[in-house]
C-alpha positions in Angstrom: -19.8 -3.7 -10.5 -18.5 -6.8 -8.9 -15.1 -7.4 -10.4 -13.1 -5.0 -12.8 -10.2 -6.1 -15.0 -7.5 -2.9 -14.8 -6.5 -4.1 -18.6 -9.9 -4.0 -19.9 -9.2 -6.8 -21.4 -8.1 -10.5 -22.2 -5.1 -10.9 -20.1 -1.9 -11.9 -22.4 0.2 -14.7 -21.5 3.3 -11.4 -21.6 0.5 -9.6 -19.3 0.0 -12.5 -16.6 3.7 -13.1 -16.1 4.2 -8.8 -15.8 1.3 -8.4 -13.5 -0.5 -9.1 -9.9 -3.7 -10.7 -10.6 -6.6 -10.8 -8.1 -9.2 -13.3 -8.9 -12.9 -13.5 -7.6 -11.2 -12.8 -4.4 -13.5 -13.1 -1.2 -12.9 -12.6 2.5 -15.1 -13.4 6.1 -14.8 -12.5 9.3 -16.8 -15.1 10.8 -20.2 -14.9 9.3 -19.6 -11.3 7.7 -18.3 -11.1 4.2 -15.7 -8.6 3.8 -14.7 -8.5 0.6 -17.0 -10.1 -2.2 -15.9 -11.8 -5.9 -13.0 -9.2 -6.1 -11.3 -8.8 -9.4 -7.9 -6.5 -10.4 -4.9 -7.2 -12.5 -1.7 -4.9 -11.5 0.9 -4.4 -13.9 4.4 -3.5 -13.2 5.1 0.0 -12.5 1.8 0.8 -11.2 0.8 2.3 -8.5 -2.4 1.6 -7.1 -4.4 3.8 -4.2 -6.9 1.6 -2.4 -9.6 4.0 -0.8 -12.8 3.8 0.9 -15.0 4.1 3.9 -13.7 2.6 7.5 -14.7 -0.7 7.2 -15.0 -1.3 3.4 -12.0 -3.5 3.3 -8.7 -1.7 2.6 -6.5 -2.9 4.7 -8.4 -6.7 4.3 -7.5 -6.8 1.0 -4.0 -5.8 1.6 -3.8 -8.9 4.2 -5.5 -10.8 2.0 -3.1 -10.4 -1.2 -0.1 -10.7 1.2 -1.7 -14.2 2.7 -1.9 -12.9 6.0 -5.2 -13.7 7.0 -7.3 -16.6 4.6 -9.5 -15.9 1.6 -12.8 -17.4 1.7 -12.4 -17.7 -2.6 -10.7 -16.7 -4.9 -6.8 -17.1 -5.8 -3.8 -14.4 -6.0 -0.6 -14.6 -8.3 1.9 -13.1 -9.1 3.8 -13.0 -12.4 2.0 -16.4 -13.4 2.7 -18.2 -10.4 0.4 -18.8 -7.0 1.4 -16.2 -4.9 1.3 -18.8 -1.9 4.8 -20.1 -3.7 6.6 -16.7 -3.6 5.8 -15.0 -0.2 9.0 -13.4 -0.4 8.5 -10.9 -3.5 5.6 -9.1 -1.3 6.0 -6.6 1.5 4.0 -5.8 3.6 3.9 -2.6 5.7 1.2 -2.7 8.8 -0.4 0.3 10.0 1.1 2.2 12.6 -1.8 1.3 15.2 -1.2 -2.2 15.3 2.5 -2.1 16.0 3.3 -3.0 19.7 5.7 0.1 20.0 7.6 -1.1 23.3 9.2 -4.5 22.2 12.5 -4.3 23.0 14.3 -3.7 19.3 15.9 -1.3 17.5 15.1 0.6 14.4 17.9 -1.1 13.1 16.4 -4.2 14.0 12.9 -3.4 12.6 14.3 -2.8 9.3 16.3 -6.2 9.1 13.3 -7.8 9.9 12.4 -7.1 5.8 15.6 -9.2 5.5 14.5 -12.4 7.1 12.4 -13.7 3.9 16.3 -13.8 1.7 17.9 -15.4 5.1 17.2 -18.9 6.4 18.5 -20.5 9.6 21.4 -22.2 8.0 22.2 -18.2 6.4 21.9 -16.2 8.8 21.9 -11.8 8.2 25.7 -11.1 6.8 27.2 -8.0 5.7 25.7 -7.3 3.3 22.3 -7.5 4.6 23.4 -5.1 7.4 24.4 -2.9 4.3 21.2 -3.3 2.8 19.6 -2.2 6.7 22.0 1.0 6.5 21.1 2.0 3.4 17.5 2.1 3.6 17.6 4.3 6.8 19.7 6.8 5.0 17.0 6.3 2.2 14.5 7.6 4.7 16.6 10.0 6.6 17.0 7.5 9.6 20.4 6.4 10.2 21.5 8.2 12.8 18.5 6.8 15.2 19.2 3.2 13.7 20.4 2.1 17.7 16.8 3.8 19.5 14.8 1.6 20.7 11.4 2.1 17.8 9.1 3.2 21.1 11.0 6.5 21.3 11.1 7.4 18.2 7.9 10.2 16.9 5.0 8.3 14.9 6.7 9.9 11.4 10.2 8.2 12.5 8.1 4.9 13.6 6.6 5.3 9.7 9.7 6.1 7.9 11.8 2.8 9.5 8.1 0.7 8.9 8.9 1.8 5.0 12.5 1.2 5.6 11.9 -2.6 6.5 9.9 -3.0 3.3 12.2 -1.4 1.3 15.0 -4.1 2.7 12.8 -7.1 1.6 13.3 -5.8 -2.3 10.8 -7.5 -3.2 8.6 -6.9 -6.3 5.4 -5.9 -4.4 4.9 -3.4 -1.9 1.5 -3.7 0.1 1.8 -0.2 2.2 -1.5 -0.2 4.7 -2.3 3.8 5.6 1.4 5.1 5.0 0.3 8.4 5.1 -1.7 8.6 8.7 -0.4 10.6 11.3 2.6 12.0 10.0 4.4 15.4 9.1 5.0 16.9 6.3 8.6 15.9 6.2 7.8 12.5 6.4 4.7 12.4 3.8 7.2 13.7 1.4 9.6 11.2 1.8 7.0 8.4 1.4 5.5 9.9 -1.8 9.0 10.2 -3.3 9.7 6.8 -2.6 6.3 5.5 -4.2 7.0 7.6 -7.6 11.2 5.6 -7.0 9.2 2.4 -6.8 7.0 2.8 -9.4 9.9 3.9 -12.3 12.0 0.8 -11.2 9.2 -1.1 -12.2 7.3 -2.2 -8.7 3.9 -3.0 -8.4 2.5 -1.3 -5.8 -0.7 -0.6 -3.6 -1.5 1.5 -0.8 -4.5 1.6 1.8 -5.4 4.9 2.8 -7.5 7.6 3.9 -5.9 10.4 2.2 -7.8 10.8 -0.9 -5.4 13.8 -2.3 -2.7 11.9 -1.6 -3.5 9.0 -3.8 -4.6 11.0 -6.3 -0.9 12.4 -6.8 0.9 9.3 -5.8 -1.0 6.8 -7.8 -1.5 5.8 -11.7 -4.9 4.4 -10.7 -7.4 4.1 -7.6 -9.4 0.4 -6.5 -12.3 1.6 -4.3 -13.7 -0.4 -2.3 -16.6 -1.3 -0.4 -17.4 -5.2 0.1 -16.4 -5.2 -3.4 -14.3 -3.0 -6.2 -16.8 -0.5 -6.7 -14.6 0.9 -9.3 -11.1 0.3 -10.4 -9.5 2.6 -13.2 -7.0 5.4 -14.2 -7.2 8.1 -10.9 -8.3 10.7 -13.7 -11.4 8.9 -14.1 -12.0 7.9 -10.4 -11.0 11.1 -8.6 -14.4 12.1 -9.1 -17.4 13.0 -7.4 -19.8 10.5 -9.0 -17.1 7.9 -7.9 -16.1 8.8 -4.8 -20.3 9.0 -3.3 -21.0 5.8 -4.7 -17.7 4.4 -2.5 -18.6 6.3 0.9 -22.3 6.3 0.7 -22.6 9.9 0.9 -22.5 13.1 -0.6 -18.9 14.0 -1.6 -17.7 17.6 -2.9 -14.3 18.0 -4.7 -13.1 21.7 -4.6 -10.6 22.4 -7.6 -9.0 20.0 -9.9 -7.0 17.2 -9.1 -3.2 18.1 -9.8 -0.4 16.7 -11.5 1.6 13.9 -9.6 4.5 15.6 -7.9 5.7 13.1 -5.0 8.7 14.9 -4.2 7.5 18.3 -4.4 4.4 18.7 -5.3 2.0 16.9 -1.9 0.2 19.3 -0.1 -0.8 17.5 3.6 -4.0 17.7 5.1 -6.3 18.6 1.7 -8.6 15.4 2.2 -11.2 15.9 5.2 -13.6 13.1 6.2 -17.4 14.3 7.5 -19.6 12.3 9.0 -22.3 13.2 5.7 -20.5 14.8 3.7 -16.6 14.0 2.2 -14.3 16.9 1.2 -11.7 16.7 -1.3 -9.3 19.7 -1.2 -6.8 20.4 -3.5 
């Protein structure tokens, strides 16, 4: 299956101008094709996991909706419009790995970094958007570190102020790339609380990640991905064996039955495990 339409069906004008749409979206790395005639619509309030093997394109089609590298076809809009016009309604969180952890800034400056797209030259960050900076560190339990330098802080602080900065942008997309890698518990809890907070305020948004559990309980529907969406549909219908050996080539065993979503409470850490042949799903 080359492209799936989340509706299922002709998009409505009242859909289009509610909804990310991905069209016959295709990405290169020099001669390797990436990502091939890639097809979703995203509505708002939905959450969306994006999951499959290293290398499938995850995090490529995360850069790709945000414009951060070039599509080799295809187009991306958002609520009717190019999404080229209104950078500034998408953030964009990077995975931890690719952070260089010893520039010289704050975690207070981090997170007013998601407040550049709202400033301009001419209007530079005021009060309020130091306000805005204050309260999303106390959203993520991070205010009193908001003067350490981001290099000393552990890799769940580094994740929590990373989330903080989006948060800041309030924009209407969130594009969160592994969000739950190398963290603690504390942490992963936070970030799945916030993704349910999102979701009710009506946010579109979709995260890259490894953690199969996790998007099972965080998200209203999984995009899996391998060159292509090899299938794109409610989780209850993807959290599945069938499904999830078709995405990673491989045999795949699910123990127990995937549970209700419960961000705040309810996210057990550490119940998806990765083999080399064969994928288990804990839960």
């Amino acid at each position: 299956m080359n492209s799936i339409n989340l509706a299922g069906a002709e998009t409505s004008e009242h859909r289009v101008e509610d909804s990310l749409i991905v069209s016959d979206l295709s990405v290169a790395y020099g001669r390797r094709i990436v990502l091939r005639n890639v097809a979703v619509e995203i509505s708002r309030g939905q959450a969306v996991g994006v999951v499959g093997p290293n290398g499938g394109g995850k995090s490529t089609l995360l850069k790709a909706i945000a414009g951060i590298i070039p599509k080799l076809g295809g187009e991306v809009t958002l609520f009717g419009k190019p999404l080229s016009s209104q950078r500034s309604r998408v953030a964009f969180m990077p995975q931890r790995e690719i952070v260089d952890w010893q520039f010289p800034v704050t975690a207070a400056d981090v997170v007013m970094m998601g407040r550049y797209p709202r400033t301009s030259l001419l209007h530079r960050a005021g009060r309020h958007d130091r306000e805005i900076v204050e309260e999303m560190l106390d959203r993520v339990g991070m205010l009193e570190y908001r003067d350490r330098q981001i290099g000393t802080l552990s890799g769940g602080q580094q994740q929590r102020v990373f989330v903080a900065r989006a948060l800041a942008q309030e924009a209407d997309v969130l594009l969160l790339d592994e969000p739950m890698t190398g963290i603690d518990a504390s942490t992963q809890e936070i970030v799945m609380g916030i993704i349910e907070e999102q979701r009710q305020q009506g946010k579109i948004l979709l995260l890259a990640t490894h953690d199969l559990f996790a998007a099972s309980c965080a998200c209203d529907c999984l995009c899996c991905v391998g060159e292509r969406a090899v299938s794109f549909g409610p989780t209850d219908q993807m959290y599945t064996e069938e499904t999830l050996t078709e995405v990673f080539g491989g045999p795949v065993m699910i123990l127990g039955q995937q549970g209700d979503r419960q961000p705040a409470h309810g996210y057990m850490p550490g119940h998806a495990v990765h083999h080399d042949h064969t994928h288990e799903v804990h839960d």
